[in-house]
FIDREN-540931 format. One record per atom (N, C-alpha, C, CB): residue in three letters; y, z, x. Coordinates in steps of 0.2 Angstrom, whole numbers, padded with zeros to 4 digits, always signed. Glycine has a CB too. Layout:
residues N
AlaYZX
...
//
This chain:
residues 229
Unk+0341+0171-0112
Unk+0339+0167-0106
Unk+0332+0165-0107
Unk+0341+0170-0099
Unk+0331+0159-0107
Unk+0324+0155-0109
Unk+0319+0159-0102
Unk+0324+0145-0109
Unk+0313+0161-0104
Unk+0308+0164-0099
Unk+0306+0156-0093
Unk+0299+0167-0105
Unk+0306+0158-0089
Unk+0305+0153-0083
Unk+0298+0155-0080
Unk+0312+0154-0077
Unk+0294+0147-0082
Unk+0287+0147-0077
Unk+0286+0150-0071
Unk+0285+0140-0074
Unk+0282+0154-0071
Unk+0280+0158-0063
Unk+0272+0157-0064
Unk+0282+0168-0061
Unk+0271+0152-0059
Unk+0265+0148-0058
Unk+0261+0155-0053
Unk+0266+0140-0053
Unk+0263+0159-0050
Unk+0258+0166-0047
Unk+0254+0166-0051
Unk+0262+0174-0046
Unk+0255+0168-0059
Unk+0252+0171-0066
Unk+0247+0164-0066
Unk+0259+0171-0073
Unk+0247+0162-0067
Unk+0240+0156-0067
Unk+0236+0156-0060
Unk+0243+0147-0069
Unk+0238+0156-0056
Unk+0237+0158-0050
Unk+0230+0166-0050
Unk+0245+0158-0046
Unk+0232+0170-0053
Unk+0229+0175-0053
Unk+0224+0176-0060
Unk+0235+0179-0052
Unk+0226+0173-0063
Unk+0222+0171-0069
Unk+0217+0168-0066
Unk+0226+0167-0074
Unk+0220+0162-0062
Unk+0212+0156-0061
Unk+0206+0161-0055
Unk+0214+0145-0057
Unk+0210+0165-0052
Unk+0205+0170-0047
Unk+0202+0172-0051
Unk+0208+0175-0043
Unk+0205+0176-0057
Unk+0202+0180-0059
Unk+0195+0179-0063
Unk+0205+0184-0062
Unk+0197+0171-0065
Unk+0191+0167-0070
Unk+0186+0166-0064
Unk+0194+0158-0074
Unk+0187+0164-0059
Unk+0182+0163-0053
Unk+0178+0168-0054
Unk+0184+0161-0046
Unk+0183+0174-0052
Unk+0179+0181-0049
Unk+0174+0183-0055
Unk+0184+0187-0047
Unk+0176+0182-0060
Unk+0172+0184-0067
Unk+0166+0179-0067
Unk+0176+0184-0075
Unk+0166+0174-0067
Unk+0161+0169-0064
Unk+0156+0171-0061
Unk+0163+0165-0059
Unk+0158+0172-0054
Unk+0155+0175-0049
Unk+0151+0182-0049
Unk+0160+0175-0044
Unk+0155+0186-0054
Unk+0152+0192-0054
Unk+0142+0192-0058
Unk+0158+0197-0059
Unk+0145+0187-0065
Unk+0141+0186-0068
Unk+0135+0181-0065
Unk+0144+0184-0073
Unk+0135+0177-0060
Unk+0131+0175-0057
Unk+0127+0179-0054
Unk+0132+0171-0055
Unk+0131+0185-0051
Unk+0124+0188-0047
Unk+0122+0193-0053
Unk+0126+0195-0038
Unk+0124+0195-0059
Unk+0122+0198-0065
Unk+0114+0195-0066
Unk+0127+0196-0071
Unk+0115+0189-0066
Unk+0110+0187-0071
Unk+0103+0181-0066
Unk+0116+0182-0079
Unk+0106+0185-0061
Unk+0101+0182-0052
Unk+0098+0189-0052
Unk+0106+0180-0043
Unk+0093+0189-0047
Unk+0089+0197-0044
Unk+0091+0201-0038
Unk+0080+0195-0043
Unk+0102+0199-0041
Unk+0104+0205-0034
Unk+0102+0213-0036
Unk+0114+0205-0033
Unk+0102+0212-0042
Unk+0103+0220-0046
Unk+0095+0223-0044
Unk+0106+0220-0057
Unk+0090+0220-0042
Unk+0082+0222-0041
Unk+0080+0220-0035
Unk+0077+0218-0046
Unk+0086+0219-0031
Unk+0083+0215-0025
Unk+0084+0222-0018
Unk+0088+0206-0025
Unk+0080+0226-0015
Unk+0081+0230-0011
Unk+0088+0228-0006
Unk+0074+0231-0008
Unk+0093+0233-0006
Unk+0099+0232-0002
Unk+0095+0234+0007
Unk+0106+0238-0006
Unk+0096+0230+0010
Unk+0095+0228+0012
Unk+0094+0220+0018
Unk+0094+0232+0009
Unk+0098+0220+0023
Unk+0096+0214+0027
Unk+0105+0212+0027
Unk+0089+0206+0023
Unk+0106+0206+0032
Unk+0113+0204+0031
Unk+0115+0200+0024
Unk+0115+0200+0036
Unk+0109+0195+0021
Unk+0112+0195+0015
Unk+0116+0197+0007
Unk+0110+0193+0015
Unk+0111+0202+0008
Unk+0112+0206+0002
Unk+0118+0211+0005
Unk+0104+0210+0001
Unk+0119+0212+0011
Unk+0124+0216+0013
Unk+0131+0210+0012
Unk+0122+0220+0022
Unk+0128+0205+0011
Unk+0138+0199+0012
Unk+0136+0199+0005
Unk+0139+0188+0017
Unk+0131+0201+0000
Unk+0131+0198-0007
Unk+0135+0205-0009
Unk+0123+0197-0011
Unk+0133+0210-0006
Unk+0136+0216-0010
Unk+0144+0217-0008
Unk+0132+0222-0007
Unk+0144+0213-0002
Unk+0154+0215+0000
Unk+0157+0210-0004
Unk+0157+0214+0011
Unk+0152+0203-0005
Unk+0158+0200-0012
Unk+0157+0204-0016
Unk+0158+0192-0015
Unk+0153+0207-0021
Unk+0153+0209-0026
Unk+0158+0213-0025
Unk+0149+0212-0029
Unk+0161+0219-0022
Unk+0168+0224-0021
Unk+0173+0218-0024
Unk+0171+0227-0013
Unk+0173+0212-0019
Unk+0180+0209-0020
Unk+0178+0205-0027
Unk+0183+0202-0013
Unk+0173+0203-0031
Unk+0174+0200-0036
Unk+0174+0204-0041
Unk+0170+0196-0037
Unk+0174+0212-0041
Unk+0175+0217-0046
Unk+0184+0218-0048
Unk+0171+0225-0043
Unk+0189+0214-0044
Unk+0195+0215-0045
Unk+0196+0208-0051
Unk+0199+0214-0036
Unk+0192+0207-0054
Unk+0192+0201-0060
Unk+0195+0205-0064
Unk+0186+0196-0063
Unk+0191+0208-0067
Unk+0195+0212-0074
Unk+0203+0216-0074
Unk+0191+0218-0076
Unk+0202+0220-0066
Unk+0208+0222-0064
Unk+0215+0218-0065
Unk+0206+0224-0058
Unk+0213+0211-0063
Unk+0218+0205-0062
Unk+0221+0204-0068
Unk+0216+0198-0059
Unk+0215+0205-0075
Unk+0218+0203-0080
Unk+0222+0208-0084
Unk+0214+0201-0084
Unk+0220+0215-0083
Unk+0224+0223-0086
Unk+0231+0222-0084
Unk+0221+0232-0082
Unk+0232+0220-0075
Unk+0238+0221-0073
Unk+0242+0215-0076
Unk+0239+0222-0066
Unk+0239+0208-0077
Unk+0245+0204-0083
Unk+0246+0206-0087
Unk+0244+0197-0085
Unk+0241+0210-0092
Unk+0242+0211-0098
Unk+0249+0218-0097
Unk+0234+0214-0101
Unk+0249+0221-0094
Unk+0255+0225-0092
Unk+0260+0222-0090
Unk+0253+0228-0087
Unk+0258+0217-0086
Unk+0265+0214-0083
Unk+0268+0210-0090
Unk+0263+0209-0075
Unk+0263+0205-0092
Unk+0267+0201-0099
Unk+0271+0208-0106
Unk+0258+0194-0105
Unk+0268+0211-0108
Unk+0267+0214-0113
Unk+0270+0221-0113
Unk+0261+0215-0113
Unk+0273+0222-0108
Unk+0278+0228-0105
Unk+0283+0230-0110
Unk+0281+0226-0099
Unk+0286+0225-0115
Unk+0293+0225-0116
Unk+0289+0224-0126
Unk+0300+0217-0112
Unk+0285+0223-0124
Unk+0282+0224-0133
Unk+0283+0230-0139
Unk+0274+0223-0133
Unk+0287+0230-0145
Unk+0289+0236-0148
Unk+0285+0235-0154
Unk+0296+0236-0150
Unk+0284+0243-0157
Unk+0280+0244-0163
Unk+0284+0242-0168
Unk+0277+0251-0164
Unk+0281+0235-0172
Unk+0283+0233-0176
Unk+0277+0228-0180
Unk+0289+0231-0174
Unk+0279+0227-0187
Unk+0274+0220-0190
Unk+0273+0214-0187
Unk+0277+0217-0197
Unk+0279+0213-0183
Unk+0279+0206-0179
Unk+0273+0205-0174
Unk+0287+0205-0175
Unk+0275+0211-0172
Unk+0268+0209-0165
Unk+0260+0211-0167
Unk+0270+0216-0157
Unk+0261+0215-0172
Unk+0251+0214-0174
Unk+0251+0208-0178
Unk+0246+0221-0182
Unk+0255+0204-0182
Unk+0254+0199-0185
Unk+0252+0191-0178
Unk+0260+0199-0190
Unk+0256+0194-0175
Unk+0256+0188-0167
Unk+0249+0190-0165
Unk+0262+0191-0158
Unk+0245+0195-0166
Unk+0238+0195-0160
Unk+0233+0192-0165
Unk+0235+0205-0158
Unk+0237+0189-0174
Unk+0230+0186-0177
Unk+0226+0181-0176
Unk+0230+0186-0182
Unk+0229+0177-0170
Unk+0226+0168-0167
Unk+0224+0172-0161
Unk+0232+0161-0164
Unk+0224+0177-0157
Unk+0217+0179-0155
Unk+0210+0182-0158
Unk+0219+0183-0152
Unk+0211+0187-0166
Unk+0206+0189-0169
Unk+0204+0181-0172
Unk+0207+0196-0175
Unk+0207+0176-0173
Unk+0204+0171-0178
Unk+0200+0168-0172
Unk+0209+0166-0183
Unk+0202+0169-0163
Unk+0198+0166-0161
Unk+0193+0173-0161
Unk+0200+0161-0156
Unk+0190+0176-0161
Unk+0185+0181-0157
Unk+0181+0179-0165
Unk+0190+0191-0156
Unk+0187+0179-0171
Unk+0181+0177-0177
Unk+0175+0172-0176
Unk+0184+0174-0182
Unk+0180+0165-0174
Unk+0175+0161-0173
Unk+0170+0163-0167
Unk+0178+0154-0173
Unk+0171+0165-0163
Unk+0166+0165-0157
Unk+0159+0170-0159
Unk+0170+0168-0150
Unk+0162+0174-0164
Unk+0155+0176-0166
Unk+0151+0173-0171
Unk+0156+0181-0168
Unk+0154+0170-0176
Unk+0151+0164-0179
Unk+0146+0160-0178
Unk+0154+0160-0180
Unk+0151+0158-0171
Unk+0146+0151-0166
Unk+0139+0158-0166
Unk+0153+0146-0153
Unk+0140+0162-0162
Unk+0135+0166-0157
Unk+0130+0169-0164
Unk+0139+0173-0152
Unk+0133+0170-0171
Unk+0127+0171-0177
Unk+0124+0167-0177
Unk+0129+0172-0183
Unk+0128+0159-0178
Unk+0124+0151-0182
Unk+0116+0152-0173
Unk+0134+0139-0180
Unk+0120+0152-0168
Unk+0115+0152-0160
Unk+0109+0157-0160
Unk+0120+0156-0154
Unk+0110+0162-0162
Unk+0105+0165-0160
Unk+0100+0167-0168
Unk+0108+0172-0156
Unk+0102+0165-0172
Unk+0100+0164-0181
Unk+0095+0157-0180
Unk+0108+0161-0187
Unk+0097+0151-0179
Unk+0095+0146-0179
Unk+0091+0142-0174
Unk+0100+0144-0180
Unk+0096+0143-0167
Unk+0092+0141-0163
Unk+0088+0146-0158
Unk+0095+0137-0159
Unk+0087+0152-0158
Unk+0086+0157-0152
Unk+0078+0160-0160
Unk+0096+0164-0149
Unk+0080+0157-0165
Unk+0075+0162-0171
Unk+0076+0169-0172
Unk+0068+0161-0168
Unk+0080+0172-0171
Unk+0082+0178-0169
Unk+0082+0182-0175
Unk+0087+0178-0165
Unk+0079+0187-0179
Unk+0078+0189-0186
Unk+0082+0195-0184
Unk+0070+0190-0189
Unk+0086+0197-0192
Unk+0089+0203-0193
Unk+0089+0204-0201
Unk+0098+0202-0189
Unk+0088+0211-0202
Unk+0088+0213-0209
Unk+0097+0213-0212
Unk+0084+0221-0209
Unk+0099+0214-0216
Unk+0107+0211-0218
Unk+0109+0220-0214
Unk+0110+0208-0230
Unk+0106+0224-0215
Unk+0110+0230-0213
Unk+0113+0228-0206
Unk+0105+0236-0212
Unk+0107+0225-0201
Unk+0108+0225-0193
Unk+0112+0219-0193
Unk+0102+0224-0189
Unk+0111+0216-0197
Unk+0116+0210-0195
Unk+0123+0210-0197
Unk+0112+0203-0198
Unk+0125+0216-0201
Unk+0131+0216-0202
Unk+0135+0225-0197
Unk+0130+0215-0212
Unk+0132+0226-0195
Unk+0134+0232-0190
Unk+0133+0229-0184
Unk+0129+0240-0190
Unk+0129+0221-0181
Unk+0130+0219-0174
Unk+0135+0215-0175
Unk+0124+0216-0169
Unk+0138+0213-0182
Unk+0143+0208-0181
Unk+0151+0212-0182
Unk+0142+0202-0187
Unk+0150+0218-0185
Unk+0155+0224-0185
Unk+0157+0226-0178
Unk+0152+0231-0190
Unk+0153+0229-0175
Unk+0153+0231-0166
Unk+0153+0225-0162
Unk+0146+0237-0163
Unk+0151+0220-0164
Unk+0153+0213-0159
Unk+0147+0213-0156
Unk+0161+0213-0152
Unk+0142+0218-0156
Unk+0135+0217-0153
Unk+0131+0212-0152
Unk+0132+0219-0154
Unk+0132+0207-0158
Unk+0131+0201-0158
Unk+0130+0196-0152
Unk+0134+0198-0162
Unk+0137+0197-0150
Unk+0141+0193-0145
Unk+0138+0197-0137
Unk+0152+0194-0147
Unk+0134+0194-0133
Unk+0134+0195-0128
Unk+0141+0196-0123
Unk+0132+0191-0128
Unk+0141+0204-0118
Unk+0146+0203-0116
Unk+0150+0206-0121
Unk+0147+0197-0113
Unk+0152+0210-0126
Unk+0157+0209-0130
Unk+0163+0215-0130
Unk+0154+0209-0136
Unk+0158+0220-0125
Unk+0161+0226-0123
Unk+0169+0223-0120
Unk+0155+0231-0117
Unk+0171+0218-0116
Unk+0177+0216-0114
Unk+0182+0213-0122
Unk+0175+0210-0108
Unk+0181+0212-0124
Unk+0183+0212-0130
Unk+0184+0218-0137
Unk+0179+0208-0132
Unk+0180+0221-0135
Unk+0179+0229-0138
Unk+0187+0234-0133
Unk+0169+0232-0135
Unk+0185+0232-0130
Unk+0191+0236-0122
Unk+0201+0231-0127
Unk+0187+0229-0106
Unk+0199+0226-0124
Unk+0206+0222-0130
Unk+0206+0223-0133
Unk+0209+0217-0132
Unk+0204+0223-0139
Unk+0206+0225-0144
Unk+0210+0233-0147
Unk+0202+0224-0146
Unk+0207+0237-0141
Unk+0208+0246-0142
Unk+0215+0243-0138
Unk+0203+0252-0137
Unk+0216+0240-0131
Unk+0221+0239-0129
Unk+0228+0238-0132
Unk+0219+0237-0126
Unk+0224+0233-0137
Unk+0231+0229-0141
Unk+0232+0231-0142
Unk+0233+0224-0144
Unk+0230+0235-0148
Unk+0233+0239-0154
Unk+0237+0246-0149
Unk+0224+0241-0161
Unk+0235+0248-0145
Unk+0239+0252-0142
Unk+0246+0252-0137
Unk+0237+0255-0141
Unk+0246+0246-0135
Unk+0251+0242-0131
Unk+0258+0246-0134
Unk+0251+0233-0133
Unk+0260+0243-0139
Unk+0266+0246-0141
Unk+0268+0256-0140
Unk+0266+0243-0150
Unk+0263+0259-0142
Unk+0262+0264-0141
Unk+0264+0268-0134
Unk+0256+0263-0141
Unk+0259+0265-0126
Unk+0258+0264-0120
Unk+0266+0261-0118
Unk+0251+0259-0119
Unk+0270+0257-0124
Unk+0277+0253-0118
Unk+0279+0260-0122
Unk+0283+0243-0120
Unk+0279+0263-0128
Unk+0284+0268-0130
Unk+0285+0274-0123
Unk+0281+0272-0138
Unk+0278+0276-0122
Unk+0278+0281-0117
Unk+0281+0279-0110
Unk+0271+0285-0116
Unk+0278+0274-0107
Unk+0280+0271-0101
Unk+0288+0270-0100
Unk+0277+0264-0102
Unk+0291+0268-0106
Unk+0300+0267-0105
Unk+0303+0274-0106
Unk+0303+0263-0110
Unk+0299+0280-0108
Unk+0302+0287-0108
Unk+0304+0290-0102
Unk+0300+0291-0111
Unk+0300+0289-0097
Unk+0299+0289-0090
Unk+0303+0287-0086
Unk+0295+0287-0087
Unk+0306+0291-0084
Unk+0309+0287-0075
Unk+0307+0288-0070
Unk+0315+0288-0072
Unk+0308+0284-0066
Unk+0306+0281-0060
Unk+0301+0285-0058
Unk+0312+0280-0054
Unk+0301+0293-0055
Unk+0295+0295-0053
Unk+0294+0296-0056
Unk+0293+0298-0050
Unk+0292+0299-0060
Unk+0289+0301-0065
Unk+0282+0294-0067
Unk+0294+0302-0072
Unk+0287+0286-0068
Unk+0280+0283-0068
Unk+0275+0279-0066
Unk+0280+0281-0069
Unk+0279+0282-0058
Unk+0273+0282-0051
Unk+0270+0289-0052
Unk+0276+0281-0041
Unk+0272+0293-0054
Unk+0268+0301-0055
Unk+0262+0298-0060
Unk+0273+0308-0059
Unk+0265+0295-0066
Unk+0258+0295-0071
Unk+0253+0288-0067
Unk+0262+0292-0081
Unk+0255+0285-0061
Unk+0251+0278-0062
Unk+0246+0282-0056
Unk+0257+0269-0061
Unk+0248+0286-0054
Unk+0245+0290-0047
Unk+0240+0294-0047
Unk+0249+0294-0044
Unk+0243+0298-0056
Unk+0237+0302-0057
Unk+0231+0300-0060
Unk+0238+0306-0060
Unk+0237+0294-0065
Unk+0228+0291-0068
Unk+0223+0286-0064
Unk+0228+0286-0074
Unk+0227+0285-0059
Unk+0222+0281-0053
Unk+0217+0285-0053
Unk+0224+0281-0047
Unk+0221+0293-0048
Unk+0216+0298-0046
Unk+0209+0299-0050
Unk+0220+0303-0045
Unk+0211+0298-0057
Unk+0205+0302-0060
Unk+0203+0295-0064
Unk+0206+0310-0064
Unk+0203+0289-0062
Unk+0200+0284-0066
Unk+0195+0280-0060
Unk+0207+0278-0070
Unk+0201+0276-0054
Unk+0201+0272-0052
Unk+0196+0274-0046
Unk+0207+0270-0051
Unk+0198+0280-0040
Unk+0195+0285-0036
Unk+0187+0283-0037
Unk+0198+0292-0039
Unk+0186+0289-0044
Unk+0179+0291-0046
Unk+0174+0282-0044
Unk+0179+0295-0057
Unk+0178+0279-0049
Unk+0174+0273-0049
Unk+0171+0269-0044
Unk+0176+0269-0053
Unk+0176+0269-0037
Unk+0177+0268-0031
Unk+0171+0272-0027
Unk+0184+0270-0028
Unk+0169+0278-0028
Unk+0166+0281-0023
Unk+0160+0283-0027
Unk+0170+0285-0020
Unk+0158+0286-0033
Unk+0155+0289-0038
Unk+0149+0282-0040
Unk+0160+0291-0045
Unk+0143+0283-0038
Unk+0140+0274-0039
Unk+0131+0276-0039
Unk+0144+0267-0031
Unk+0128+0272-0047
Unk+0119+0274-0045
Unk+0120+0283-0048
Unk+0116+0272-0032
Unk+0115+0287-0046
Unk+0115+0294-0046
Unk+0119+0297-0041
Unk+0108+0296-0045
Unk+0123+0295-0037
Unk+0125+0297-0031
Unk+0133+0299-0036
Unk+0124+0291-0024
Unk+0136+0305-0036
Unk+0143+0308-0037
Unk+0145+0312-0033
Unk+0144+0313-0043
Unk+0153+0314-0033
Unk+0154+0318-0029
Unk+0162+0320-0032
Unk+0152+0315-0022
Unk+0162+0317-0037
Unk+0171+0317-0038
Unk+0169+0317-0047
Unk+0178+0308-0034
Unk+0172+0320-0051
Unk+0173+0320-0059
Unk+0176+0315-0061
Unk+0176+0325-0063
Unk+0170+0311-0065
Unk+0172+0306-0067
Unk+0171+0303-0073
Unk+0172+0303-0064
Unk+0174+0311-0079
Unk+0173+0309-0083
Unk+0178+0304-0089
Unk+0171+0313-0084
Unk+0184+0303-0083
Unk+0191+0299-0087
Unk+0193+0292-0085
Unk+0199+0302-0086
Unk+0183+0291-0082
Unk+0184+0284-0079
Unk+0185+0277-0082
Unk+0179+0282-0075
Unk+0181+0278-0088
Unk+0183+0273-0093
Unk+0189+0272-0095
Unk+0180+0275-0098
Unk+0195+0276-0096
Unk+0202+0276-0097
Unk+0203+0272-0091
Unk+0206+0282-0096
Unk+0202+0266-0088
Unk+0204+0263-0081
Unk+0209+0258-0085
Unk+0197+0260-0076
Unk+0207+0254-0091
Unk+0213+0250-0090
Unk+0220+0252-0091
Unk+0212+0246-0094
Unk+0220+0257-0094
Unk+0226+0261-0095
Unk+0232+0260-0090
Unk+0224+0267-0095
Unk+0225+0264-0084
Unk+0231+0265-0076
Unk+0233+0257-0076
Unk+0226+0267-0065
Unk+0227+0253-0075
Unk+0232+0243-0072
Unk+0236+0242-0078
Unk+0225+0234-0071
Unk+0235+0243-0085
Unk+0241+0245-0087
Unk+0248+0245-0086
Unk+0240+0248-0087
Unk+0248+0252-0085
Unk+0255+0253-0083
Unk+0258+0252-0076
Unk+0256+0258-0084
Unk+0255+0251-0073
Unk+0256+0246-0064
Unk+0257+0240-0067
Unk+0247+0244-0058
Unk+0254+0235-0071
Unk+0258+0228-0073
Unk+0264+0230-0074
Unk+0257+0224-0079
Unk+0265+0235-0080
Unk+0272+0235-0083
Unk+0278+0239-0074
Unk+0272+0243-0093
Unk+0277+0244-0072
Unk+0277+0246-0066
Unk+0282+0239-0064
Unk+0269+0248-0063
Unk+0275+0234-0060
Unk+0277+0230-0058
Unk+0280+0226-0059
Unk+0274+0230-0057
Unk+0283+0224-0068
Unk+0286+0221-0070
Unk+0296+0223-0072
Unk+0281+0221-0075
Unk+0294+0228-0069
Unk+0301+0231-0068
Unk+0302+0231-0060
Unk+0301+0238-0070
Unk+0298+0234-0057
Unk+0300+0235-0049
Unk+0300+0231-0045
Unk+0298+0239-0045
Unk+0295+0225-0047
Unk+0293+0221-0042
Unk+0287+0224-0038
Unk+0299+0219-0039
Unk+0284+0220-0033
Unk+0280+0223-0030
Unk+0283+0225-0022
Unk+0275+0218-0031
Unk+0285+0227-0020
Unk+0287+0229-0011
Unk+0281+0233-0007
Unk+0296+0234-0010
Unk+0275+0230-0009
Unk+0271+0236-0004
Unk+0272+0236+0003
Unk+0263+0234-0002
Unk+0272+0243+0008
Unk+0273+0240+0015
Unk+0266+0237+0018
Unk+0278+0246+0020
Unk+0268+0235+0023
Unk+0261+0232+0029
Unk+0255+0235+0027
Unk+0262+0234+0038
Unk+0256+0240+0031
Unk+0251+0243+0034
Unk+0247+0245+0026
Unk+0255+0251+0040
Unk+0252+0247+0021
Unk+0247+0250+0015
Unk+0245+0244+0011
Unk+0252+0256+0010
Unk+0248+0237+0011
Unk+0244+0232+0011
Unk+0237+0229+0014
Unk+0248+0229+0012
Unk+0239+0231+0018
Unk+0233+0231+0021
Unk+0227+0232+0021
Unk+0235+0231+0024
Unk+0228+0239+0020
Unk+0222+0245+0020
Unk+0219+0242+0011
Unk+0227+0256+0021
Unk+0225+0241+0006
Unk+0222+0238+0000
Unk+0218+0232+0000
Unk+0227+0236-0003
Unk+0221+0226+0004
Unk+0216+0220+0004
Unk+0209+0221+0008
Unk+0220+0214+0008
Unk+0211+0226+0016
Unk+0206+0227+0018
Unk+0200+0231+0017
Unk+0208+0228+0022
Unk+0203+0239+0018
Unk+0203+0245+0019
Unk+0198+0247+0014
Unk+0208+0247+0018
Unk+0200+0245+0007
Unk+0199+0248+0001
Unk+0190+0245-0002
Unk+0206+0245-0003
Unk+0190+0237+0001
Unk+0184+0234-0001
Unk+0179+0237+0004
Unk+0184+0226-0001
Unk+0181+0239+0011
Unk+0176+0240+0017
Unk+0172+0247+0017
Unk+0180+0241+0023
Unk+0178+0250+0012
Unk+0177+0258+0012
Unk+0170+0258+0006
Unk+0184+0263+0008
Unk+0170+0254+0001
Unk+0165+0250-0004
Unk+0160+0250-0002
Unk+0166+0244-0005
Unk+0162+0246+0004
Unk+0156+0243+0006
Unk+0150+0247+0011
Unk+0160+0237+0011
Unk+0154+0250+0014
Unk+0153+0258+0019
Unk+0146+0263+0015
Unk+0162+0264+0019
Unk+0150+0262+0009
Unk+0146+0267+0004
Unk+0140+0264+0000
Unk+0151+0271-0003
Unk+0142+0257+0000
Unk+0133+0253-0003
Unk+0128+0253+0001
Unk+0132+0245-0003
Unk+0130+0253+0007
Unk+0125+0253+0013
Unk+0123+0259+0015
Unk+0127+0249+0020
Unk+0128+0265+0013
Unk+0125+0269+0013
Unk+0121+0275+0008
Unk+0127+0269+0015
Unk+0121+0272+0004
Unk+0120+0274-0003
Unk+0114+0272-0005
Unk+0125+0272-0009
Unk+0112+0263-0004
Unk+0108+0261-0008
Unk+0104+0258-0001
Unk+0111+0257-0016
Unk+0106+0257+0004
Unk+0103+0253+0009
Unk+0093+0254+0006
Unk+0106+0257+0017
Unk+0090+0249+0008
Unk+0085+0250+0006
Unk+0080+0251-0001
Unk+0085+0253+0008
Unk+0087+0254-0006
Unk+0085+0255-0012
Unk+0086+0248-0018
Unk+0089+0261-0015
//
């Protein structure tokens, strides 16, 4: 049966393009130096929570599309019109910062920032896909060995010790171990695939607490964490 358009998927794709937008504009503005403090900085900081759900949006498609993908030749050979484009984008960004930016590198440095993608501004998200892809197939092997509880057990725990830490752990301020936080795409991960089977049926009230709840609690801990700082 021919796969049928579900416009949600672009729908959540173009949020997520906004919200990455948006993130990067208070990046490269003086929110990050600017004492927290007053009502604006306190509405700048509650969008930041909701615009940090950009990457997240994209892990859980990648889950949700990618779910049913097997270890085989066929599917690394499929991911090479994404490396040819990652190729050229570093090209463009060598010819850019060589040429017009004047930017001098001895051949060692210039061939270990174009190896680690350092070159490329931002490249650490590219660095994260690529680990990903290559282990996809891997991730659906374990995922489909699992039943039912078992793969709300694994999507619960790795929350707990990914998702959690990063939620409340922020600046010098800890309070929870968090040293498996980096493993975060993993959990949205397997929530796409998750979700790609079960469908989504959150009830109310715990929807709620997710749309609401979750950015407030965020928000609770900036002002009180960094208020003034």
């Amino acid at each position: 049966m021919a796969n049928t358009y579900n416009p949600s998927l672009d729908l959540i794709r173009s949020v997520a393009i906004l919200f990455v937008m948006s993130q990067h504009f208070l990046l490269n503005s003086n929110f990050y130096t600017t004492p927290f403090d007053g009502l604006s900085m306190s509405l700048q900081g509650l969008f930041l929570i909701i615009f940090q759900v950009a990457v997240p949006f994209f892990l859980l498609l990648t889950g949700y599309l990618n779910c049913n993908k097997e270890l085989n030749h066929k599917y690394f050979v499929g991911g090479k019109r994404i490396f040819y484009s990652i190729l050229f984008f570093v090209i463009l960004w060598v010819g850019f910062r060589l040429l017009l930016l004047n930017e001098k590198f001895n051949t060692l440095e210039l061939i270990t920032n174009i190896l680690t993608l350092r070159i490329v501004r931002y490249s650490w998200y590219i660095d994260m896909w690529i680990g990903l892809f290559l282990m996809t197939p891997f991730l659906n092997i374990l995922y489909h060995t699992l039943n039912t509880k078992q793969k709300q057990a694994l999507i619960g725990i790795t929350a707990l010790i990914t998702i959690i830490p990063g939620m409340i752990n922020r600046g010098t301020f800890s309070c929870i171990p968090g040293y498996w936080t980096i493993t975060y795409p993993i959990v949205y991960y397997f929530a796409g695939a998750y979700i790609h089977e079960y469908g989504l049926n959150i009830p109310k009230k715990v929807n709620i607490f997710i749309v609401f709840g979750m950015p407030t609690v965020c928000y609770l801990l900036n002002i009180l964490i960094f208020r003034g700082g």
